[in-house]
Structure formats: C-alpha cells, structure tokens
C-alpha positions in Angstrom: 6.3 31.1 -17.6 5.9 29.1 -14.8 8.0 25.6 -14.6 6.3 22.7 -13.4 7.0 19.5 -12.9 5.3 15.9 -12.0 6.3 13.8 -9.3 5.1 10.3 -8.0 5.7 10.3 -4.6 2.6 12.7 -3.5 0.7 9.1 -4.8 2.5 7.0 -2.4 0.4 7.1 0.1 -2.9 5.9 -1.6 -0.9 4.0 -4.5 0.9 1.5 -1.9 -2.7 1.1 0.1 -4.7 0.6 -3.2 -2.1 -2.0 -5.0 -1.8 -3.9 -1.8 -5.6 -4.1 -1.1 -6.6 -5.0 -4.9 -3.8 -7.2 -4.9 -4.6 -9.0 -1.9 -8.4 -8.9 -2.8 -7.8 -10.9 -5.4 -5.3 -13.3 -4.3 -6.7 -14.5 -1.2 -10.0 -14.3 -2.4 -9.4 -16.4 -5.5 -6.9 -19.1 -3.9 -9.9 -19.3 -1.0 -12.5 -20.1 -3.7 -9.6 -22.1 -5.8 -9.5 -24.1 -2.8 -12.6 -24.4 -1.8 -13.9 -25.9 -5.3 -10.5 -28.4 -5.3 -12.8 -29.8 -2.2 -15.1 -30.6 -4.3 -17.8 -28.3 -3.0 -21.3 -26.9 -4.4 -21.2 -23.8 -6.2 -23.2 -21.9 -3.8 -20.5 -23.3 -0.9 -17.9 -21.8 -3.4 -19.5 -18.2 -3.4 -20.4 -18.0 -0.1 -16.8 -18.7 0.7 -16.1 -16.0 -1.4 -18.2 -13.4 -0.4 -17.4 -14.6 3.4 -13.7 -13.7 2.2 -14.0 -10.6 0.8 -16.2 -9.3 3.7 -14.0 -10.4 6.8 -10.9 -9.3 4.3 -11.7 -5.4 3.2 -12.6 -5.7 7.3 -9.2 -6.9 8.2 -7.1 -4.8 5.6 -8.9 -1.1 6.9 -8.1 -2.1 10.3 -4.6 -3.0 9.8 -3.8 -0.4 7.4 -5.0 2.2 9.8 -3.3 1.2 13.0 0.0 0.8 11.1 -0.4 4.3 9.3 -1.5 5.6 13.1 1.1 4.2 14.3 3.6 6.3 12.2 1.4 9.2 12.5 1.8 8.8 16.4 5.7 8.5 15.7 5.4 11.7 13.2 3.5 13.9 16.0 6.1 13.1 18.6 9.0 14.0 16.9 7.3 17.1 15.8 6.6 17.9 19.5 9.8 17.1 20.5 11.4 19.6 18.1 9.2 22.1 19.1 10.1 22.0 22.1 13.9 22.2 20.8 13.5 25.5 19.3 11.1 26.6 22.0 14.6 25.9 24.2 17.3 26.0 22.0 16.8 27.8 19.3 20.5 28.5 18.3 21.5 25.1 18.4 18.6 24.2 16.3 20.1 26.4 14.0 23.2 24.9 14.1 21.9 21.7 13.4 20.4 23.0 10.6 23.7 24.7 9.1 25.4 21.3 9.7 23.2 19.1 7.7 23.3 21.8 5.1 27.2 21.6 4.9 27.1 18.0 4.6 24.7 18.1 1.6 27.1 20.6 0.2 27.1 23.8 0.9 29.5 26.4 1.7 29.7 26.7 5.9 28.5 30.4 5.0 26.2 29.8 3.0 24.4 27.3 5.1 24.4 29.3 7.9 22.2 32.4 6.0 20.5 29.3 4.3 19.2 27.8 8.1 19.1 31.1 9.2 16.2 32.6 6.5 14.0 29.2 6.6 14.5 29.3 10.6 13.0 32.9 10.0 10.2 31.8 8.0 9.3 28.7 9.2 11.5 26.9 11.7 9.5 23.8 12.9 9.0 23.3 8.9 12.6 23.3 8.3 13.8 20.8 10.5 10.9 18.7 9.8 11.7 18.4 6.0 15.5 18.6 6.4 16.4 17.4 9.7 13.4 14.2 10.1 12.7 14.1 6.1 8.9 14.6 6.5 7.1 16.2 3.9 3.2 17.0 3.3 2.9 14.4 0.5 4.6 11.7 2.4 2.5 12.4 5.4 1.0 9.7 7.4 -2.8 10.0 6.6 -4.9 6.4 8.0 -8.4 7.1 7.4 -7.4 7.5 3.8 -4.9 4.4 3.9 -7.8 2.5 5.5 -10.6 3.6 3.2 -8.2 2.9 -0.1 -7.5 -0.7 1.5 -10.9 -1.8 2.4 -12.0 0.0 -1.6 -9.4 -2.0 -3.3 -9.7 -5.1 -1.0 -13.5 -5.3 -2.0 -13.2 -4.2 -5.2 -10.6 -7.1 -6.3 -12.3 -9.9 -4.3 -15.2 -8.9 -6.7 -13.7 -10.1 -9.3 -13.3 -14.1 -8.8 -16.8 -14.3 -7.1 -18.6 -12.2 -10.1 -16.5 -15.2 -12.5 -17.5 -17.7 -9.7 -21.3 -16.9 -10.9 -20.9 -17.0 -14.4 -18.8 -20.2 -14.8 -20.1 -23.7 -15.2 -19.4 -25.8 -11.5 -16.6 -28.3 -13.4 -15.0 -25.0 -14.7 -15.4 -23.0 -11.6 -11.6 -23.4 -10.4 -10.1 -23.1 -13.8 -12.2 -19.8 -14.5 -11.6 -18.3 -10.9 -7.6 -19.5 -11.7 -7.2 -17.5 -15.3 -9.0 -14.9 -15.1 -7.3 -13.8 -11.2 -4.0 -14.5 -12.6 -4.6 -12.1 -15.9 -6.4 -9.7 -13.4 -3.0 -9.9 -10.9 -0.6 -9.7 -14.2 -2.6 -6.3 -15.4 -2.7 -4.8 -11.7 1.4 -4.9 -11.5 1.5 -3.8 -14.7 -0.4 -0.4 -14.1 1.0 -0.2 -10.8 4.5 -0.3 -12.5 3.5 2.3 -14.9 2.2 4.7 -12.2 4.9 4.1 -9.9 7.4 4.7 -12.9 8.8 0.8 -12.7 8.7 -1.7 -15.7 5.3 -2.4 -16.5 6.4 -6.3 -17.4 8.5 -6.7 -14.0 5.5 -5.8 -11.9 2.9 -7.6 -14.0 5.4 -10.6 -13.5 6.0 -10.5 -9.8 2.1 -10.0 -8.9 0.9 -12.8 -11.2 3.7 -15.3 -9.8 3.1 -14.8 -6.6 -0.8 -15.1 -7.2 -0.1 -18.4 -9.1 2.1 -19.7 -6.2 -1.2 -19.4 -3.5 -3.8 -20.6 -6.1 -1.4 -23.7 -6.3 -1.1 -24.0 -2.7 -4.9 -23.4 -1.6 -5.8 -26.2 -4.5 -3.7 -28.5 -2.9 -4.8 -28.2 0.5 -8.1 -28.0 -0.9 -7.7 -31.1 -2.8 -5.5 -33.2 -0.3 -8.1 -33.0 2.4 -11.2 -33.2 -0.1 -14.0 -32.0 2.7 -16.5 -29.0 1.5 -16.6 -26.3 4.1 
C-alpha cells in the first residue's frame, strides 16, 4: 500500500499571493471608500472611488508581485548556473560538499559519502539544489502565477465594499462598507489560518485589527479635511 502524506508548503506559493491580494483588496479598497464617504461625498463619488481603487490596485499588486517573484527567480537561475558550472569543474569537491552537509545533519561520514555519492549519480545539479541551496519544486519561484493570484484576489476583495457600496443607503454607506469589510477580513484570516495549519481565531484576529486600524485612519483623514474627491 502505498503511504502518502499531505503537506502545505506546495500551497505557499499561490496561498501567500492570494491572502495578500484579497486581504489588501479589501482593506485599501474599503478604508478608500470609508474615507471618502467621511468627506461627505455623493454616493456615486464614493463608487467611483472604489472602482478607481480596485482597478489601479489588482494593477499595482500583479506588477509588484511579479517583479519581486522574478526577482528571486533571477536569484534561483543564477545559483543554479553557478553550480553547474561547479560540478561541470569540480565535481569531486561537489561531492564533498555534499557528504559534509550530510554529516552535519547526522549521518555517519560513510554513510554520507555513498549517500552524496548515489544522488550525485542520479541527479547531481538536483542534489545540491535541494540540499546544498534548499530549493525545491513546490517552493519554486513561479511570477506569472504570483501575479495572476494577486491581481484575482486584489479584484476579487475590492469587490466586495463597492457591491455593499451599491446596496446601502448614502447615511449608512461608511458604516455598511466598515462591518461588512471587517467580518469579510476576520473570515479571510480565519481560512487562511486553517489552510496554512495556524489558529483559525489568531489569523481572523490579526487581519480584522489591522483592517479596523486603516478604516479608522482613512475616516479620519477623510473627515478632518471634509472635501469630496
């Protein structure tokens, strides 16, 4: 019978693009609109802030979440090149290396050395990626998917406070656009946490203060200078 098992880290990749992009979505998109309505704006000043947010943000969040993920990638292909060129030049103290960090994770001197030996053997430039510069396939740097899962999330979170933004009476607007982010923040960390394997309550906790803290902050402004945008 074959033994399987379940890991989380082959969801890192997308999971830290897609929290950060719904998370944000919502946040900034809400406190802009929270803001906006403490101004005492119209309602359709309100949503076109709103839908001016989410645009230029899903925007913003691909094209930073790719040029950081490209960046590493770049970092990731260089090292890669540089150890082929290691074993391409020095293949026995490649191997050496190998035994080395094998020892020092436990292994009998011996033992290691068969050990580097065999996965030199099969494959070499895999070995020292995984062991030596602790790269793996599901911790790859991928940015077209981190910049696609960004904008998604981004977009699909700043959805929310401009869909309650058309549905809610203009008194109510900031209230509505205020409870219903926060309850959409607290429920975001809270799966997060429970697909990452953390405390459901911590991350619901974290996510919704931190949302409450730049609704407060955007109201004031908002409020303080009193001038629609």
């Amino acid at each position: 019978m074959r033994h399987r098992e379940f890991h989380r880290t082959s969801r890192i990749g997308w999971l830290r693009a897609s929290v950060l992009g719904a998370n944000d979505g919502v946040v900034s998109t809400a406190s802009l609109m929270i803001g906006v309505a403490a101004a005492r704006s119209a309602h359709t000043e309100i949503l076109l802030a709103g839908i001016a947010g989410l645009a230029a943000g899903a925007l913003s969040m691909a094209a930073g979440e790719y040029v950081s993920v490209s960046s590493q990638a770049d970092t990731e292909r260089a090292d890669l090149e540089m150890e082929r060129t290691e074993l391409a030049t020095d293949r026995e103290g490649e191997t050496n290396e190998l035994t080395t960090i094998y020892v020092k994770r436990g292994l009998e001197p011996a033992l290691a050395r068969t050990v580097a030996e065999q996965l030199m053997a099969h494959d070499a430039l895999g070995a020292h990626a995984r062991d030596e510069l602790g790269m793996t396939d599901e911790l790859a740097a991928r940015p077209l998917q981190a910049a696609a899962a960004s904008a998604a999330s981004f977009a699909a979170g700043a959805a929310l406070p401009i869909l309650m933004t058309t549905a809610a009476p203009q008194a109510a607007v900031g209230v509505t656009v205020a409870v219903v982010s926060l309850l959409s923040l607290a429920a975001l960390g809270a799966i997060a946490g429970r697909i990452g394997g953390a405390s459901p309550l911590i991350g619901a906790t974290r996510v919704a203060f931190w949302g409450a803290v730049a609704m407060i902050v955007t109201a004031g402004v908002g409020a303080l200078f009193g001038a629609a945008v």
